[in-house]
Each structure stands twice: as structure tokens, then as C-alpha cells.
N, C-alpha and C positions, 0 to 999 in steps of 0.2 A: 668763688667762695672756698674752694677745696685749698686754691695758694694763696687766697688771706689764712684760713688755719694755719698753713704747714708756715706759715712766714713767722704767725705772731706764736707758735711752738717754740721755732729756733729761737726767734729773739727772747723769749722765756726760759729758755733752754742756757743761751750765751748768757743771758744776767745771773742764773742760776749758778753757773761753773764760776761764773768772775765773784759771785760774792763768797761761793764755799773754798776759792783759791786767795781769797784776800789781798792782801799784799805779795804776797807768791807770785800773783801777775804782772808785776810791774817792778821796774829795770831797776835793782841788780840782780833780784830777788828772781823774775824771767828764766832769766840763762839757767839755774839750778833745775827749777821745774821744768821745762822743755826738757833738759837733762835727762831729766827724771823721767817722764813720758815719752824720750824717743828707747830709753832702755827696757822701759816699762811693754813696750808697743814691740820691739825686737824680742824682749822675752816670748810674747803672745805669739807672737809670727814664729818663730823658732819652736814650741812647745807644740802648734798646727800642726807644723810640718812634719817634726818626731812625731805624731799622731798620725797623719794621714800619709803616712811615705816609708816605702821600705828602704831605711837608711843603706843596710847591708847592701843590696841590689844593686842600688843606686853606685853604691862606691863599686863594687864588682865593674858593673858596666861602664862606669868612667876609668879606671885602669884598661879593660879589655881596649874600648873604644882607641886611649891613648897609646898604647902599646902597639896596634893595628899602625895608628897614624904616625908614628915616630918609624916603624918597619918601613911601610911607605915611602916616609920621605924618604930614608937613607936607600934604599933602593932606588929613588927616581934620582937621585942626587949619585950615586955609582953606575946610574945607567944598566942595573942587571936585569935586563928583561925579563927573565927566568922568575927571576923573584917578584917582580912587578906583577908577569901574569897571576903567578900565585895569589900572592894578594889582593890582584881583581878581584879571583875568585870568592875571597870573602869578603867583598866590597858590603855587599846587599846585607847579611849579618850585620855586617857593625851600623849600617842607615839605619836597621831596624830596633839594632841596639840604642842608637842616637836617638831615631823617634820615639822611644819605650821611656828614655831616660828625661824626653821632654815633656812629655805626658805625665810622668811622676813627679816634676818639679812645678808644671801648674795646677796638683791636685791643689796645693793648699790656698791657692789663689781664691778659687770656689768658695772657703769659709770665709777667707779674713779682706777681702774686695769691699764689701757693703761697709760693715760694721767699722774698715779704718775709712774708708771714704766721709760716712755719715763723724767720724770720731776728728778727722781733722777738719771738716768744714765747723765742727762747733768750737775747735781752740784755734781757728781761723781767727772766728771772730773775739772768741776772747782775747786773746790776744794784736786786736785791732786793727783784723783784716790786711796784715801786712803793712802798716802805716805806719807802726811804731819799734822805735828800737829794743830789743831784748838781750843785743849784749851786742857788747864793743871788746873789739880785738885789739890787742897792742901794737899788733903789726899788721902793715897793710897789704891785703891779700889780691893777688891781679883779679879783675875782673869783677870781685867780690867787696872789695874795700872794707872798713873797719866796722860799722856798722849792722847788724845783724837784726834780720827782722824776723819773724817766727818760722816759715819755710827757710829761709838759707838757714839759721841756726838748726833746726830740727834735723835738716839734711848732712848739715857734719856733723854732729852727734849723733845722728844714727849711724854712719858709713863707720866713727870712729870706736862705734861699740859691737854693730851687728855681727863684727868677723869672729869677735872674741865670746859673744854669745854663742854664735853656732857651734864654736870648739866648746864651747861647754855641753852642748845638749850633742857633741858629736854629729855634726850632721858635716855633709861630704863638701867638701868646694873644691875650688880650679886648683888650687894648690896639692891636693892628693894625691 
């Protein structure tokens, strides 16, 4: 009884989103709004994260951490033992640095897990559970081909926008 509710919700739910997206759901029209919601969903995740994470820290301990690691190598790479033991020594600092800095990048997992969870199983199905096309590429992508269904589009449009979000909201990444 409990997942006839939750079922005829969602399917209330997907008819909902596809009549208030109108033509916006379907292909050319797709590509734009997917767009639009993987930028839309990067904003949110990005604003999390500047909310639940000390950006400052974060970037400290990624330089310290790198800085340790690049000493490291060039010393295991010169063979100066001298400088090796040294930096043994502050092996355990930089772990603890390491695991401090991964503990603060899954805080904002915590809020935004459910809510995009439950947010993409509903333009799953708006968008046809994957069945249908949402935009075509000119060019044929290995592995990928032209074709574009709502996850493989959602996924390069996110990847193609979330970098340039983060430099907006200033938040730290591998480039730092």
C-alpha cells in the first residue's frame, strides 16, 4: 500500500513537471532546459558547499598538503635521505591534513544527496526514463555517439559548466 502511494506520487509528480515544462521537454527544445538544470543544480551544489565549508582552510590545506608532496617527491627522486627523513617526519600532519580536507568536502554531500537524488529520478522520467533523445551532436563522440539521452546530456553539461561555477562562488579545486 505504502509503494502503490509513493508510485502513483511520482507518476503524478512526472506528469506534473512534463505539463508545467510543455514543449521545453521535448527535442530541440530538451537540450536548452537540461542546460538549464544542470547549471541550475551546479549553482545549488556550489552555494552548499560556500555554505557548509570553510573555503579559506580548505585552500590553505590543499597548498600545504601540495607543497609537502612536490618536497617529497623531489627529494625521493635526488635520493637525499636527509630530506626524506625530514619530511617523514611530517608525514602524519599532512594525513591528518588530507583527512580534515576530506571530511570538509563531504560536508555538503549531507544536504544536497536526497533532494538531487529524489530531483533526478523525477526528470528521469520526464524526460523518458532514458529512451528518448534530448539532443544530437554534430559530431560523433567515441563511446558516446550523437545521440544524447537525459543522463549522458545532463553529464556533459554539468562537467562543462560546474568548473566555471565554482570559480565563481571561489571555491578551491585540483588546479590551486
Amino acid at each position: 500500500m505504502a509503494l502503490e502511494f509513493l508510485s502513483d506520487l511520482y507518476i503524478s509528480l512526472v506528469a506534473s513537471l512534463s505539463a508545467i515544462l510543455g514543449p521545453a521537454k521535448d527535442f530541440p527544445f530538451s537540450a536548452l532546459t537540461i542546460l538549464i538544470i544542470s547549471v541550475g543544480m551546479a549553482l545549488i551544489s556550489s552555494a552548499v558547499t560556500r555554505a557548509v565549508t570553510d573555503v579559506e582552510q580548505m585552500r590553505r590545506r590543499m597548498v600545504e598538503v601540495r607543497e609537502w608532496q612536490s618536497a617529497y617527491t623531489k627529494a625521493l627522486r635526488s635520493k637525499d635521505q636527509k630530506q626524506i627523513d625530514k619530511l617523514k617526519k611530517k608525514e602524519a600532519t599532512i594525513k591528518r591534513a588530507q583527512a580534515e580536507m576530506m571530511r570538509e568536502q563531504f560536508k555538503p554531500i549531507f544536504f544536497i544527496m536526497i533532494p538531487f537524488t529524489i530531483f533526478f529520478y523525477l526528470f528521469n522520467g520526464v524526460f523518458g526514463y532514458s529512451q528518448i533523445t534530448v539532443a544530437i551532436s554534430p559530431i560523433d563522440l567515441p563511446v558516446i555517439g550523437t545521440k544524447f539521452t537525459f543522463w549522458t546530456w545532463y553529464i556533459i553539461t554539468s562537467f562543462s559548466f560546474s568548473a566555471l561555477i565554482q570559480r565563481v562562488f571561489n571555491l578551491p579545486s585540483a588546479s590551486d
